[in-house]
C-alpha angles and dihedrals in degrees: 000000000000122000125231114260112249113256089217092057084051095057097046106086082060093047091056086047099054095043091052093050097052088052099047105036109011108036092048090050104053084043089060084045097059088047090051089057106045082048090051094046096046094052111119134156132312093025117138104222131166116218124220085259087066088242098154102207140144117244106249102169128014117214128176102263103010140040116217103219132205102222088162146355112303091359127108135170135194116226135192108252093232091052085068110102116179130006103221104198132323113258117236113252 
């Protein structure tokens, strides 16, 4: 007489698939995310940053929601504080 398979057995190759893909894809990304936020909380005058759009400037004025940005003399632009991609170094005051 043959025994029933276990459900369980049944259920384990979507559970590792599942594990491996909160490893390798969720658990990284939220990690990247946590790091973009504190980046993006911690931006003040005078930091050079780059945005996603690869607009080089220097952080002249912090708002809530939004950086306005000195990309030349006599230019400025306002950016959105999330646009900004990668702080490249503080600026000394």
């Amino acid at each position: 007489m043959n025994q029933a398979a276990n459900p369980l057995l049944n259920l384990m190759p979507i559970i590792l698939i599942f594990v491996i893909f909160y490893f390798l894809l969720i658990r990284p990304q939220k990690k990247a995310q946590s790091e973009h936020k504190k980046m993006i909380d911690s931006l003040k005058k005078n930091d050079e940053v780059i945005t996603s759009g690869g607009i080089h400037g220097t952080i002249t004025n912090v708002k809530e929601h939004s950086v306005t940005m000195k990309v030349d003399d006599n230019v400025k632009i306002e950016v959105q504080k999330n646009s900004i991609s990668i702080m490249k170094r503080k600026a000394s005051e």
